[in-house]
C-alpha positions as CSV (number, residue, x, y, z in Angstrom):
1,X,-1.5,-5.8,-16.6
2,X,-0.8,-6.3,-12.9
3,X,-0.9,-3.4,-10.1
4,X,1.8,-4.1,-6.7
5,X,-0.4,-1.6,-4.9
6,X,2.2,-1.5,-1.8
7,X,5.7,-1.9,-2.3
8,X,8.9,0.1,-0.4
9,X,11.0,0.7,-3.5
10,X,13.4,3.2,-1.5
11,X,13.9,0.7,1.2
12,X,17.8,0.2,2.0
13,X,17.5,-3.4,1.1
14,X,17.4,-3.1,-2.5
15,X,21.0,-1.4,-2.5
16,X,22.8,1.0,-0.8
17,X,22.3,3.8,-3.6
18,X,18.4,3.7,-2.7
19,X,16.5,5.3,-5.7
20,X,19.3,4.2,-8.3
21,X,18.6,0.3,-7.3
22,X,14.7,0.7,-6.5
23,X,14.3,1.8,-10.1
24,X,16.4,-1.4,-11.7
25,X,14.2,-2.8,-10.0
26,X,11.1,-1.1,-11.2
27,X,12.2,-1.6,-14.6
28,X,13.1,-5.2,-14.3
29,X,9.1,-5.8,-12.9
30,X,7.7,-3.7,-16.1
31,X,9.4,-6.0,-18.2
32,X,7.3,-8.9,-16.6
33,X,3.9,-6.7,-16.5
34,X,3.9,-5.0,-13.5
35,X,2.6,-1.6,-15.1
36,X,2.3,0.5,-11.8
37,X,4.4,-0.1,-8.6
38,X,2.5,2.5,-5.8
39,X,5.4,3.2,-3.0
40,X,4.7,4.4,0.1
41,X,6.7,6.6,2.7
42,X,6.9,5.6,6.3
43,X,8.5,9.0,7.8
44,X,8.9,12.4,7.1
45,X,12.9,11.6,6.2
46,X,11.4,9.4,3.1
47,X,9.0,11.6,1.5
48,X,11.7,13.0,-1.1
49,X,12.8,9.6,-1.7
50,X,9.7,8.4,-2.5
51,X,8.8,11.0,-4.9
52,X,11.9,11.4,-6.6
53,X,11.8,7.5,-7.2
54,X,8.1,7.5,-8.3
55,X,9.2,10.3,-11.1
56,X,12.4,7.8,-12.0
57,X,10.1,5.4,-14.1
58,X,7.4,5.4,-16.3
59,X,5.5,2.7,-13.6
60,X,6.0,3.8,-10.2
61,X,3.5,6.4,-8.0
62,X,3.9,7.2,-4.5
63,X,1.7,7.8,-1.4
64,X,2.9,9.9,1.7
65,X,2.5,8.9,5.3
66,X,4.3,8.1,9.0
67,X,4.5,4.3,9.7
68,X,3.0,3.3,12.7
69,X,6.5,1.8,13.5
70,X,8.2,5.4,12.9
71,X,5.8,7.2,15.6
72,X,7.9,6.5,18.4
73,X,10.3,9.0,17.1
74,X,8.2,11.0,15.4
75,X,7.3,14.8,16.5
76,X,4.3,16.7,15.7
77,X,6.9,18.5,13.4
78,X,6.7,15.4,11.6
79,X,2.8,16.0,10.9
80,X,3.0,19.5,10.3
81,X,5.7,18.6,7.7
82,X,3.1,15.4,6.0
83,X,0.4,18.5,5.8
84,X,2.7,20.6,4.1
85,X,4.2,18.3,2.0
86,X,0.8,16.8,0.6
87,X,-0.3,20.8,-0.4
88,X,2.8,20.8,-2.6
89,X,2.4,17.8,-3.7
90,X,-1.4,17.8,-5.1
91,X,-0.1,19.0,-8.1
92,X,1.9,16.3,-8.9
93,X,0.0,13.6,-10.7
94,X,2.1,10.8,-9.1
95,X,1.0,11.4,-5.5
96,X,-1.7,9.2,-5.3
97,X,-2.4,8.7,-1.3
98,X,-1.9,9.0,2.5
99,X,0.4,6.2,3.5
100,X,1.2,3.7,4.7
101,X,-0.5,4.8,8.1
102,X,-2.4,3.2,10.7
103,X,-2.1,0.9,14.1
104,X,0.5,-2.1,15.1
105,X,-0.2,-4.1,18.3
106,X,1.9,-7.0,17.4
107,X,5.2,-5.5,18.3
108,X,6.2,-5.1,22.3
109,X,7.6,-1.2,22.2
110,X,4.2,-0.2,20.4
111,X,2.1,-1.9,22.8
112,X,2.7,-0.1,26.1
113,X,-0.4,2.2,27.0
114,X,1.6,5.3,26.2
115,X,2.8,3.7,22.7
116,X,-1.0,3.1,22.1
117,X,-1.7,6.8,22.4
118,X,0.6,8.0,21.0
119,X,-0.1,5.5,17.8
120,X,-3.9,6.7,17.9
121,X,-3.3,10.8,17.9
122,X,-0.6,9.9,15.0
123,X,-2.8,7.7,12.6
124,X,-6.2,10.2,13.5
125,X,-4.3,13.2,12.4
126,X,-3.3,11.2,9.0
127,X,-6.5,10.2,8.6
128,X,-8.2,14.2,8.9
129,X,-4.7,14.9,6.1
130,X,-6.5,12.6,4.0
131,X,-9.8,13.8,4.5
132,X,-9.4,17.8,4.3
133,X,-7.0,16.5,0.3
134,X,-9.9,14.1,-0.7
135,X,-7.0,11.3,-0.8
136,X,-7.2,7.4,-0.3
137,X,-5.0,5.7,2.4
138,X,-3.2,3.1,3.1
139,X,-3.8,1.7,6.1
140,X,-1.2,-1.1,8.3
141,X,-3.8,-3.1,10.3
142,X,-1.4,-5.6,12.3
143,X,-3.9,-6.8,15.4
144,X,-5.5,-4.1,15.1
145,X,-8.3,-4.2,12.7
146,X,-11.3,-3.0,14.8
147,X,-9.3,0.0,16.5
148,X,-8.2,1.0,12.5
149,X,-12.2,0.5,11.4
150,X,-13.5,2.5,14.7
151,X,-11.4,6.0,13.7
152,X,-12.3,5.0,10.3
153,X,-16.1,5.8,11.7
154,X,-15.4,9.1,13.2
155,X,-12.9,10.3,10.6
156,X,-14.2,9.4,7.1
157,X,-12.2,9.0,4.0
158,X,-12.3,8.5,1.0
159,X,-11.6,4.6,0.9
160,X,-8.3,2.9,0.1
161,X,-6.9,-0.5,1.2
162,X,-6.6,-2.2,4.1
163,X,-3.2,-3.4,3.4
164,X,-1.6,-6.9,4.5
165,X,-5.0,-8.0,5.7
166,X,-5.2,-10.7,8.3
167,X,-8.1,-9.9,9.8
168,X,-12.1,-12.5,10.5
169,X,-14.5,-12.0,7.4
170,X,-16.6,-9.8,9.4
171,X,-13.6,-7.5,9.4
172,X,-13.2,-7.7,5.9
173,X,-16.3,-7.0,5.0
174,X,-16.8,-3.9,7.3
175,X,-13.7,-3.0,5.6
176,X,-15.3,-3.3,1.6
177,X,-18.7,-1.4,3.4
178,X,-16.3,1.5,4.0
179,X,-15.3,1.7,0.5
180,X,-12.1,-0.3,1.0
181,X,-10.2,-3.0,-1.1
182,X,-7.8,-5.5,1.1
183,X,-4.2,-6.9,0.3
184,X,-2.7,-10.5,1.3
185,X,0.4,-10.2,-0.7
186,X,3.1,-13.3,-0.7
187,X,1.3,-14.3,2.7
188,X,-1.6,-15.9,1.2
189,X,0.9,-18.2,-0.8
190,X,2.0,-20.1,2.3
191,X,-0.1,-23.2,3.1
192,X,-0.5,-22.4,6.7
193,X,-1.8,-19.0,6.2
194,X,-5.3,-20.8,6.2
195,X,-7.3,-17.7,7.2
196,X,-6.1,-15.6,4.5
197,X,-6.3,-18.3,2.1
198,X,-9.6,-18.8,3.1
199,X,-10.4,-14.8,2.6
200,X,-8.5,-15.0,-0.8
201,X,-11.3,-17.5,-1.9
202,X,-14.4,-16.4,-0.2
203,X,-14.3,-12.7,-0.9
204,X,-15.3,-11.4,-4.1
205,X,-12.1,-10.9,-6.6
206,X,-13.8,-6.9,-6.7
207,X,-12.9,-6.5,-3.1
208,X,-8.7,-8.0,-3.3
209,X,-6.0,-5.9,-4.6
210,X,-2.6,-7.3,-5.3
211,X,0.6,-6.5,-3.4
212,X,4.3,-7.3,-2.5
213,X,5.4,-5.2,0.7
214,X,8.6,-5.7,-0.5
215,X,11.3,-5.6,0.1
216,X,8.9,-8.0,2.9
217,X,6.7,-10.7,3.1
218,X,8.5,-12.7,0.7
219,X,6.2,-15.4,-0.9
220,X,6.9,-18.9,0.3
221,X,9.3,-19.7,-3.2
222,X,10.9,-16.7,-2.1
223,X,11.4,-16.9,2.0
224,X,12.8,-15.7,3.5
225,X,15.1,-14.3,1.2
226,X,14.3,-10.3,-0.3
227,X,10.7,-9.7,-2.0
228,X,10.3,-7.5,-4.8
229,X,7.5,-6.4,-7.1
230,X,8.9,-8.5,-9.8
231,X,7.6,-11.4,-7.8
232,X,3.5,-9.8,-8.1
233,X,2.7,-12.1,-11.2
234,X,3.7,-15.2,-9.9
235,X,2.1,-14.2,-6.4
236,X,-1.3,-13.2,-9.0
237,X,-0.7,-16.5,-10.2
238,X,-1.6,-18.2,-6.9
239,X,-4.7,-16.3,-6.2
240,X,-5.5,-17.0,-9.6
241,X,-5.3,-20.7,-9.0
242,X,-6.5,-20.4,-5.7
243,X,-10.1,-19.2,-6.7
244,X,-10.1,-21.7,-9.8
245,X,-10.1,-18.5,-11.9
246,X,-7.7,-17.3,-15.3
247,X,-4.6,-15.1,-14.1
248,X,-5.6,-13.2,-17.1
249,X,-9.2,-12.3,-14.9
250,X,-7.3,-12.0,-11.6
251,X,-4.7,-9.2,-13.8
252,X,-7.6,-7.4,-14.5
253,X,-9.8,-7.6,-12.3
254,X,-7.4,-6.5,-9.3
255,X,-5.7,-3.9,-11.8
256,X,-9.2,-2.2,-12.2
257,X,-9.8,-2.7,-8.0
258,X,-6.2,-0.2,-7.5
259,X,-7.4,2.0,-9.9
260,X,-11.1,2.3,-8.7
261,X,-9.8,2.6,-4.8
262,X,-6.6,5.0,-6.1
263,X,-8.7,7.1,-8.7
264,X,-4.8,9.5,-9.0
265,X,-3.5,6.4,-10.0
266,X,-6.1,6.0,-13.1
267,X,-6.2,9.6,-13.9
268,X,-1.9,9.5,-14.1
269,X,-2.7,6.2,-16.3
270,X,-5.0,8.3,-18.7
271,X,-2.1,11.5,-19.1
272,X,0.9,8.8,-19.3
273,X,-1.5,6.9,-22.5
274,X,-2.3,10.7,-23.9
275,X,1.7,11.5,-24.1
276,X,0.8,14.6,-21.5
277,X,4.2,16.5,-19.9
278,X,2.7,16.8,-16.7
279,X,4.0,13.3,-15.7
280,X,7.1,14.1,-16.1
């Protein structure tokens, strides 16, 4: 069993007829063990995609968020309409977080002072949504891990993961103190990613979650051409070999992590394996 706890299934690059191809897709990766795919929306115009895909196959869930890289555009409507839609959707056993939120400071428009603000009053506010629904989130940390871990201070939650982690092991491991589990994705399969190889090996396997980003961060077989989650095992592979460990351990081992971090996720498991309607 393998878990690609972050994957943008409704992105336009898996075909122009969105949900249609993102749930080929999602079927092809089930037939190579990929038993949950966990999609999250980036704006407010994505959150009916991602739901209506997540409900198209029997392995997909879904998380709902604004993308730091959306908040330029985005409105305080657009919050308003995140609060609104995660009330809805508590009902529905496939919502299963807040996400993907958080910080970038690695590209130039989201790095001006008023960007930065702006950025900050956008991921807070997702982070008191996930806090008044008792949901997980799924946090973007691009440079800027210790900004993401200071609001995480003030404005607790209950866990989730630091996803496409890149960060020092102090960083990490403040992360895994706040209840959090950490993704490298197809990253950590390049040879020059030495810092995340060197986290893939040094944290504990309970602390690492597996991931594709896709349709980005292609693994290095793969670059640069389109990622999907039908790449996960082979990328579960590598960490397996990486830490000298079975990729039968690292399956399980990082299936249980998702599941422990995204407790939705294991309770939608448990109605899918008693034959409940609810999923439907």
């Amino acid at each position: 069993m393998w878990i690609d706890s972050h994957c943008h299934l409704d992105a336009h690059e898996f075909g122009a007829d969105g949900g249609l191809a993102g749930a080929s897709v999602a079927h092809k990766a089930a037939q190579l063990g990929v038993d949950w795919i966990v999609i999250p929306a980036v704006e407010s115009g994505n959150f009916a995609a991602v739901a209506a895909l997540a409900h198209s196959q029997p392995n997909c869930a879904y998380a709902l968020g604004i993308h730091p890289i959306f908040v330029p555009q985005a409105q305080q409507a657009d919050l308003d309409a995140l609060r609104q839609s995660v009330a809805a959707a508590m009902a529905d056993p496939h919502l299963v977080a807040i996400g993907e939120i958080g910080l970038d400071f690695f590209l130039p428009n989201l790095k001006t002072a008023a960007m930065a603000e702006k950025q900050t009053y956008f991921y807070r506010e997702q982070l008191k949504i996930a806090r008044d629904f008792g949901l997980p989130v799924l946090l973007h940390v691009r440079r800027s891990q210790d900004l993401i871990l200071k609001q995480l201070r003030i404005i607790a939650v209950p866990g989730g993961i630091a996803h496409a982690f890149n960060g020092s092991l102090q960083q990490a491991q403040a992360f895994i103190n706040l209840g959090f589990k950490l993704g490298f994705g197809g990253a950590m399969t390049f040879p020059r990613a030495l810092q995340i190889r060197r986290l893939a090996v040094a944290l504990p396997l309970e602390a690492i979650v597996l991931e594709t980003d896709a349709p980005d961060i292609s693994p290095v077989w793969l670059h640069p051409a389109r990622n999907s989650p039908e790449q996960l095992p082979q990328i579960g592979l590598h960490l397996a070999e990486l830490r000298g460990q079975a990729a039968s351990h690292v399956a399980s081992v990082t299936s249980a992590n998702v599941a422990a971090v995204l407790p939705r996720l294991a309770a939608l498991t448990a109605l899918i394996a008693a034959g409940s309607p609810d999923t439907r």
